[in-house]
C-alpha positions in Angstrom: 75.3 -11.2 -73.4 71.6 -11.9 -74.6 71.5 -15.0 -71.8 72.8 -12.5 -68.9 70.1 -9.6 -69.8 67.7 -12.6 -70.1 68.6 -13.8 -66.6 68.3 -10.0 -65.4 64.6 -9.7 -67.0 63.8 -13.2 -64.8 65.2 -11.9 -61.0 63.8 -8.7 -61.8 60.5 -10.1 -63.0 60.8 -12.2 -59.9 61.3 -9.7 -57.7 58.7 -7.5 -58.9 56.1 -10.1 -58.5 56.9 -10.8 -54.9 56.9 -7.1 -54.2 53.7 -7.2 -55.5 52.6 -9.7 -53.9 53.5 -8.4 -50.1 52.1 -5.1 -50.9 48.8 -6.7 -51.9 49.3 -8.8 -48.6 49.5 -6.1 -45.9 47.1 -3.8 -47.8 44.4 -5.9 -48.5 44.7 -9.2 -46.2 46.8 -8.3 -43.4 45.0 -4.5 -43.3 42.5 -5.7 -40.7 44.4 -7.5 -38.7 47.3 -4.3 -38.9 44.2 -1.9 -38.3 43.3 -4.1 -35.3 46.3 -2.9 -33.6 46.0 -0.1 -30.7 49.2 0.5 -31.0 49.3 1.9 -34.9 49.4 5.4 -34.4 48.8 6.2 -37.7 45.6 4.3 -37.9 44.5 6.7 -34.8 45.6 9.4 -36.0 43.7 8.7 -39.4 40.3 7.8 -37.3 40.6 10.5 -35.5 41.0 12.9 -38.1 37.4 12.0 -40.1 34.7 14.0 -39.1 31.7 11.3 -39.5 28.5 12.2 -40.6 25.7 12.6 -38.0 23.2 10.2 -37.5 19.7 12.2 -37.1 16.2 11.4 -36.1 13.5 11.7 -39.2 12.2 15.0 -36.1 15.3 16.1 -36.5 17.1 14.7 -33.1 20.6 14.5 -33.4 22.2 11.4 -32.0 25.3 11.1 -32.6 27.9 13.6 -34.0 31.4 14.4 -34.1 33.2 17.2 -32.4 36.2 19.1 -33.1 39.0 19.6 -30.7 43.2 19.4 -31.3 45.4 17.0 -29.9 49.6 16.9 -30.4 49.0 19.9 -32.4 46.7 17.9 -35.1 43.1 18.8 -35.4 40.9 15.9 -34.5 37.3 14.4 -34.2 35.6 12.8 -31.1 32.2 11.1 -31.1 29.8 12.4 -29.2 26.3 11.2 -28.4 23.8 14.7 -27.3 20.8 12.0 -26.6 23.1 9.6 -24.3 20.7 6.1 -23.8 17.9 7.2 -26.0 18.9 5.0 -28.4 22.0 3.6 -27.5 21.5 -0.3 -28.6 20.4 1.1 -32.3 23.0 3.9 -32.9 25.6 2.0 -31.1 28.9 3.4 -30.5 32.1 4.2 -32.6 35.0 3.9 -29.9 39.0 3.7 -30.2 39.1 1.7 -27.8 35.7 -0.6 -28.4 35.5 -0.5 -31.6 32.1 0.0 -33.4 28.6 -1.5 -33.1 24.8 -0.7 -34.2 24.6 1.6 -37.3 27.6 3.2 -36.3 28.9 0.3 -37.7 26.9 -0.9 -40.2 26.9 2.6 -42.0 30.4 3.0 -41.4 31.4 3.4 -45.3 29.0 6.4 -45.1 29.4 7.9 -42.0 33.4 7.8 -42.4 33.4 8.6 -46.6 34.6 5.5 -47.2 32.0 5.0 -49.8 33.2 2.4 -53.1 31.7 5.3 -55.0 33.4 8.2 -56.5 33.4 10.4 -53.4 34.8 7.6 -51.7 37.4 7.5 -53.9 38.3 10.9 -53.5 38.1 11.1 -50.2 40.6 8.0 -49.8 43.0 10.5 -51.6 42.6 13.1 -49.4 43.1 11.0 -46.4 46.7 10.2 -48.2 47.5 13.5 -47.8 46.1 14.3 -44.6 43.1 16.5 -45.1 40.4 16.4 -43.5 37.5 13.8 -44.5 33.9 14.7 -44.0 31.3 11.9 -44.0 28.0 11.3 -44.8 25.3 12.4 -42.3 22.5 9.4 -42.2 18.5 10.4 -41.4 16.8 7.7 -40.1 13.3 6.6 -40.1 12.9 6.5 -36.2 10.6 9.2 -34.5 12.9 10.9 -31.1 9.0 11.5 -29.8 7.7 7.5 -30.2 11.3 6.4 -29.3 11.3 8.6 -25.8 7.6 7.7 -24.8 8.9 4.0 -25.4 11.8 4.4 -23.3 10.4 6.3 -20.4 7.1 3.8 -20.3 9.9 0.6 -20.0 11.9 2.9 -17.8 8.6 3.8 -15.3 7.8 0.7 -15.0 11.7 -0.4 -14.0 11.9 -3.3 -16.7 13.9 -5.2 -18.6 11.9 -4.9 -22.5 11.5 -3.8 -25.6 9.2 -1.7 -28.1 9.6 -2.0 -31.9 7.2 -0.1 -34.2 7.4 -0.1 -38.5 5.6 1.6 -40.7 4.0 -1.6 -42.7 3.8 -0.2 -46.1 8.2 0.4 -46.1 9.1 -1.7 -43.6 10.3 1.8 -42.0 11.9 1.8 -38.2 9.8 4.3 -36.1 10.9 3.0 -32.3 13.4 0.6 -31.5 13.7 0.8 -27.8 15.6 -1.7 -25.7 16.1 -1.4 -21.6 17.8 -1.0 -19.6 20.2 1.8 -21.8 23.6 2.9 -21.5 25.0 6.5 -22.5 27.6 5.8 -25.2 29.0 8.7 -24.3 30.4 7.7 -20.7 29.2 4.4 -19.8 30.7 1.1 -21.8 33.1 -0.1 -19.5 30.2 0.3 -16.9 27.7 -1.4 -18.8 29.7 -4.2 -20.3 30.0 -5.2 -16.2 26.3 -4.5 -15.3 25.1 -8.2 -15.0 21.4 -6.5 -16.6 23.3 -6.6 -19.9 22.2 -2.4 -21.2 24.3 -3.5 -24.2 21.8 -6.4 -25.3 19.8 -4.5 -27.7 16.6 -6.7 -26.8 14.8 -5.9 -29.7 17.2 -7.8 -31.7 19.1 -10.1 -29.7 16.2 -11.0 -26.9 15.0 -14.1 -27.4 11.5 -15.3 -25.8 8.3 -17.4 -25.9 6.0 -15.7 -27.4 2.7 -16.9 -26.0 -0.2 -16.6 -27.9 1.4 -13.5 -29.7 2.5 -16.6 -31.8 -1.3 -17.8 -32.7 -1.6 -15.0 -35.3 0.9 -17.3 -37.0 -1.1 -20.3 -36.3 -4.2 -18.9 -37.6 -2.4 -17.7 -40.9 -1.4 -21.1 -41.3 -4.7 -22.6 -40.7 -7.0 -20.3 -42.8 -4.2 -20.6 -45.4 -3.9 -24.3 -45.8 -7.8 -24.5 -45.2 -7.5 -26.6 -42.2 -10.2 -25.0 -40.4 -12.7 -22.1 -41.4 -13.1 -19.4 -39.3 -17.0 -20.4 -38.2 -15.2 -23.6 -37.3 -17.0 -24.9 -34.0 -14.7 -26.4 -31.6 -15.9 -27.5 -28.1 -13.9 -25.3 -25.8 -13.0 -27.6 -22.5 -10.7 -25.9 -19.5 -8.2 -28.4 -20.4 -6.4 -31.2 -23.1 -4.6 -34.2 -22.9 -1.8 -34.0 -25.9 2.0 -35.5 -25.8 1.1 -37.1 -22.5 0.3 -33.8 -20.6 -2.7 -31.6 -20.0 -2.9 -28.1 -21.5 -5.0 -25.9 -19.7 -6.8 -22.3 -20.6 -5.5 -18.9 -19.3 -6.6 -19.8 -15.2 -8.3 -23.0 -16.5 -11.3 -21.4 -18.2 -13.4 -23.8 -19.9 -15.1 -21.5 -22.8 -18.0 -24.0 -24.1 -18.7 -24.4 -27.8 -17.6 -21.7 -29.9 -15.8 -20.6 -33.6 -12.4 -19.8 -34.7 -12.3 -16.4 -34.8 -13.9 -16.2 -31.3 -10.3 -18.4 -30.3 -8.0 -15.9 -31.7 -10.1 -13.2 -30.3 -10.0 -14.4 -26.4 -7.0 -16.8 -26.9 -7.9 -20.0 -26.2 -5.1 -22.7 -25.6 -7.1 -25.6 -26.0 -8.7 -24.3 -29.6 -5.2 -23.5 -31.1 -3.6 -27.0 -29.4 -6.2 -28.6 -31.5 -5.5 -26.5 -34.6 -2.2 -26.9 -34.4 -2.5 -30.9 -34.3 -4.8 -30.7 -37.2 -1.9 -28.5 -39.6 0.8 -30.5 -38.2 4.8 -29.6 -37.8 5.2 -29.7 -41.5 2.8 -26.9 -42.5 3.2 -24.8 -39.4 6.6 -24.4 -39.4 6.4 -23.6 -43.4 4.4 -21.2 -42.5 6.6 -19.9 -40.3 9.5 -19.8 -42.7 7.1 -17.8 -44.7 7.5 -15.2 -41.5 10.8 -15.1 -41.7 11.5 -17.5 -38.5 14.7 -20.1 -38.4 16.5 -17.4 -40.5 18.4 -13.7 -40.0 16.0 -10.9 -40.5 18.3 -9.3 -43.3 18.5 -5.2 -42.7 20.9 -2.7 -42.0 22.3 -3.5 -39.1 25.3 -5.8 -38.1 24.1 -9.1 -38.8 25.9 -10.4 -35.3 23.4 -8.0 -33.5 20.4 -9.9 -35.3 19.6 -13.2 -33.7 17.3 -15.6 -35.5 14.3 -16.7 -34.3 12.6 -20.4 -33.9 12.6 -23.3 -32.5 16.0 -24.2 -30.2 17.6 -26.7 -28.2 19.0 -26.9 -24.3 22.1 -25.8 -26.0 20.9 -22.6 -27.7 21.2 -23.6 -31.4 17.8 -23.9 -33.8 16.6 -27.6 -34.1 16.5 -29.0 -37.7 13.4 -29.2 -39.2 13.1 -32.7 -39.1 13.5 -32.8 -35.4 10.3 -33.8 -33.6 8.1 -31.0 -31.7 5.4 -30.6 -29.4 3.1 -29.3 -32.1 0.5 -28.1 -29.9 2.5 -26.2 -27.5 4.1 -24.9 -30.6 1.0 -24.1 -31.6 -0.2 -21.6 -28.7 3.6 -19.9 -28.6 5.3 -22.2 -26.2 7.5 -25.5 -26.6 11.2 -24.6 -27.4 10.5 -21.3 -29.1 11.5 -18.4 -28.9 11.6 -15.0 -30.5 12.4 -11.5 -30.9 10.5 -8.1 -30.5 11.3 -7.5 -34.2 10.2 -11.0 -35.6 6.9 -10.5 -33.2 6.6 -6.9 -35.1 7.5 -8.2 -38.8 4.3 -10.8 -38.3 2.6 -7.5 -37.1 3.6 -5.8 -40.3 2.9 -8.5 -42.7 -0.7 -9.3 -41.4 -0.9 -5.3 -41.4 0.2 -4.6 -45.2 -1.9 -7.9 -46.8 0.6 -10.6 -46.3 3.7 -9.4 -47.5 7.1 -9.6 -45.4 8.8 -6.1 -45.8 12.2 -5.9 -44.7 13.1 -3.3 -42.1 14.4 -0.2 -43.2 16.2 1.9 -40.6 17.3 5.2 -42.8 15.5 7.3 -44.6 18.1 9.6 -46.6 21.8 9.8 -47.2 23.1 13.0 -47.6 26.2 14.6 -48.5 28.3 17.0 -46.5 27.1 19.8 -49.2 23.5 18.5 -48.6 22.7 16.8 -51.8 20.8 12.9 -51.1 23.1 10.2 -52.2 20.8 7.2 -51.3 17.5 7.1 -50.5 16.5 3.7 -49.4 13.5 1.6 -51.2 11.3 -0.8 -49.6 11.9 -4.6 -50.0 9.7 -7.1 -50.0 11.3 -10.6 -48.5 8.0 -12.5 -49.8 4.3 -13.1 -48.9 3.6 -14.0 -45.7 0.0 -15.2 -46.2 -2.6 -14.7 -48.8 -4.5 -11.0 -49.1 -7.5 -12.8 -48.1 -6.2 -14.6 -44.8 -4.5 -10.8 -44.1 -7.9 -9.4 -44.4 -9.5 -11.8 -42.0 -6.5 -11.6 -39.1 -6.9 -8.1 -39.6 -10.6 -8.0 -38.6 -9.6 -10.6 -35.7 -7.1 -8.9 -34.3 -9.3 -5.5 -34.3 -11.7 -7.0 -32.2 -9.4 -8.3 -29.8 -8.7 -4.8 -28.5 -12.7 -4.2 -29.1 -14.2 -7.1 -26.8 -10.9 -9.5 -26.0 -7.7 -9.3 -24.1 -6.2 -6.1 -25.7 -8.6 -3.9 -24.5 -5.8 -1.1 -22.7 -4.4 -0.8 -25.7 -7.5 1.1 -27.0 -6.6 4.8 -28.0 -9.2 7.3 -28.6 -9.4 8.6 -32.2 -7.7 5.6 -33.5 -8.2 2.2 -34.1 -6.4 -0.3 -32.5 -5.6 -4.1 -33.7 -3.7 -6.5 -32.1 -3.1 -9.5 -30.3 -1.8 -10.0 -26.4 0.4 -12.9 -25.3 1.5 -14.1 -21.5 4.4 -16.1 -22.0 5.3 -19.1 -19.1 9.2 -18.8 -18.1 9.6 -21.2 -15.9 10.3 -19.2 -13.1 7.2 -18.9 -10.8 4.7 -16.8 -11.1 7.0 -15.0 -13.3 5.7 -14.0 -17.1 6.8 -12.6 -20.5 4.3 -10.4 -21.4 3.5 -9.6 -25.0 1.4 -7.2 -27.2 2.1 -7.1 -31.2 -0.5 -5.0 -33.4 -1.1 -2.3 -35.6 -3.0 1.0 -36.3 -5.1 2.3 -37.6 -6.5 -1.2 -38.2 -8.1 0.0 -41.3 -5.5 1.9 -42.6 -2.3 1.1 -40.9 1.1 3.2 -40.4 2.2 1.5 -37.8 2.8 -2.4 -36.8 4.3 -3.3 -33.4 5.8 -5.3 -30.9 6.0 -4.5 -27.1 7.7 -7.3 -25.1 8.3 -6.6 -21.3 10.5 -9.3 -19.2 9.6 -11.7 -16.3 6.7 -9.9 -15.2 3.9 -10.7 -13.0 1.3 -9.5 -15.3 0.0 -10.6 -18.5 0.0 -8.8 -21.8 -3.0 -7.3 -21.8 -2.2 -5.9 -18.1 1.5 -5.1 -19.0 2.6 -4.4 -22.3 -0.8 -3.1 -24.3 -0.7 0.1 -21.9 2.3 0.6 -23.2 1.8 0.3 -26.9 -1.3 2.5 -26.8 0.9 5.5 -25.0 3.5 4.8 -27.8 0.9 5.1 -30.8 -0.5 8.6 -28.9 3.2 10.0 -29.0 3.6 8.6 -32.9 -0.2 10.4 -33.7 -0.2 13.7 -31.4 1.0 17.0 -33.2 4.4 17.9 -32.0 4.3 20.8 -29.5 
């Protein structure tokens, strides 16, 4: 009898195991793959009936929200986007049928109440029993005013660009804008097919030269290491021979003896080709790590959306570090690398707040369906960039480039502008990238920058400063 109840205990302790062990299957590994499914009902019914959060400009812009309506009797929630392509490549979408992207995605545990916290928790009950789940509604950082003056300048102009602005000090998103757009609400089958690619958000996923944007990285590296001074005379000729080819000036200008700081402040190739074959590839590209290149920028936001930048091969991937480079074209923002609008604004930002790298922060606030804040994001500091001193200097530099150098139509009245332009060579001819990064006020700054605007004829200074300056006057004028 004792052997037969002993046997019993072992095939129902068996069993019991394996029931275990196929619950823990299809709820935990196989749930994504079941979720995946169009064709679970219940997992569209259950999306449908969470009523996400709203995701709201720091002016109070709503840009996305969900809408009540019924369907097969059921109450139900639809996304809906009131600002359509404002900022459609940040927000992203939440679809059905497309699934999610942009914050809509990255947020998702607080815009659907799917928190790990206790009110995620309790929400996962009442979604058991069919009630209605109210999410979180996110406020972000960005300013509707600087984010439409940055779309409708790229969007006058008829270009393919982008426009990123922080706040230094937080590492806060004020404008992420990114043409051409798409309206969430009505247009992704249309603009997965548009050969422009509206989905692309180029702040993030645009990778370019970036000219002599890049020489404010070059002269970090420089005054750092102590290669060179910044009353350094160099001699200033039209044109170089280095790696077996000549490197010319902007139009071949031959610039005669001069300093450092006079380089940085009229961009001189030939100056930074030099400077750059005095560091060599070891420091620069330390420095460069320093910035944040050859790596993720980490940040809220899905990290397939964030493309490194650096230094790349014919086949798209970043070189290793011990493959050999064209220091002085790396040196004045050419070679093989390339970048993006918000690595271009995080050099910005870090020259701007004394050498530190801040990571971007695109929210401001949590809150609560009753209200209350349930995060409040802090800033984070990724590392230092540069010394305080170097910042101090680059800061000074950069001022006077939009004083007496290239950036002078980025000057705004009533505020002081520092930056630093950048005509990138595509290939294609007579065809540019055109840079501006910066900050303001140069002094005191609130906000660092990056405005990049696609295979253009002009140069930065022509092109993309305008465009920052009318970007800074929307972020600094009262709202009406």
């Amino acid at each position: 009898m004792n052997r037969r109840i002993s046997n019993l205990f072992i095939v129902t302790t068996v069993a019991l195991v394996g029931l275990i062990a196929m619950t823990t299957y299809w709820q935990v590994w196989a749930r994504g793959s079941l979720e995946a499914r169009q064709a679970n009902v219940r997992v569209v019914y259950r999306d449908l009936a969470i009523d996400r959060g709203s995701i709201v400009t720091a002016d109070g812009i709503v840009l996305a929200e969900s809408k009540p309506s019924r369907l097969d009797g059921r109450r139900v929630y639809t996304r809906t986007y009131p600002e359509g392509g404002l900022a459609a490549q940040l927000v992203g979408y939440s679809s059905l049928l497309a699934g999610r992207s942009g914050l809509e995605r990255s947020l998702d545990p607080e815009l659907s109440g799917s928190t790990s916290d206790l009110a995620g928790i309790r929400n996962a009950f009442d979604r058991m029993k069919g009630d209605t789940v109210r999410g979180d509604d996110v406020i972000l950082r960005l300013s509707a005013a600087g984010q439409q003056e940055a779309m409708d300048q790229l969007e006058q102009l008829g270009v393919r660009g982008s426009v990123v602005v922080l706040d230094p000090s937080t590492g806060g998103l004020l404008v992420m804008a990114s043409t051409p757009t798409f309206n969430p609400n009505t247009g992704l089958e249309e603009a997965l097919a548009n050969p422009a690619s509206p989905l692309l958000n180029r702040a993030t996923q645009g990778l370019y030269p970036p000219g002599s944007t890049f020489k404010v990285v070059t002269a970090a590296s420089a005054l750092d290491s102590e290669a060179v001074t910044v009353d350094q005379q160099f001699p200033g000729p039209a044109c170089i021979q280095t790696g077996g080819q000549e490197l010319c000036n902007f139009r071949n200008r031959a610039y005669g003896p001069h300093d450092f700081g006079y380089a940085l402040v009229h961009s001189i190739n030939t100056t930074f080709a030099e400077v750059g074959l005095t560091l060599g590839q070891q420091q620069l590209e330390e420095t460069m790590r320093d910035f944040g290149f050859f790596k993720r920028i980490p940040w809220d936001y899905p990290p397939e959306q964030t493309l490194p930048s650096g230094i790349f091969n014919r086949r798209g991937n970043l070189v290793p570090f011990d493959t050999p480079v064209d220091v002085a074209r790396l040196a004045i923002g050419q070679e093989r690398l390339l970048a993006t609008p918000l690595q271009m604004a995080e050099v910005a930002a870090a020259v701007a707040n004394g050498g530190q790298l801040v990571e971007p922060q695109p929210v401001q606030e949590v809150r609560a369906p009753d209200g209350s804040v349930v995060r409040r994001p802090q800033p984070v500091y990724l590392g230092r960039a540069m010394t305080t001193e170097t910042a101090a200097t680059l800061r000074q530099l950069m001022k006077d480039v939009v004083d007496d150098g290239t950036g002078a139509a980025a000057n705004v009245a009533g505020l002081d502008v520092a930056g630093k332009t950048g005509t990138a060579e595509t290939g294609r001819d007579g065809k540019n990238d055109a840079w501006f990064i910066g900050f303001a006020p140069a002094d005191a700054p609130r906000f660092a920058f990056a405005v990049l605007v696609e295979n253009t004829d002009g140069t930065g200074g022509d092109v993309a400063a305008p465009i920052a300056a009318n970007v800074l006057r929307a972020l600094t004028e009262p709202a009406s």
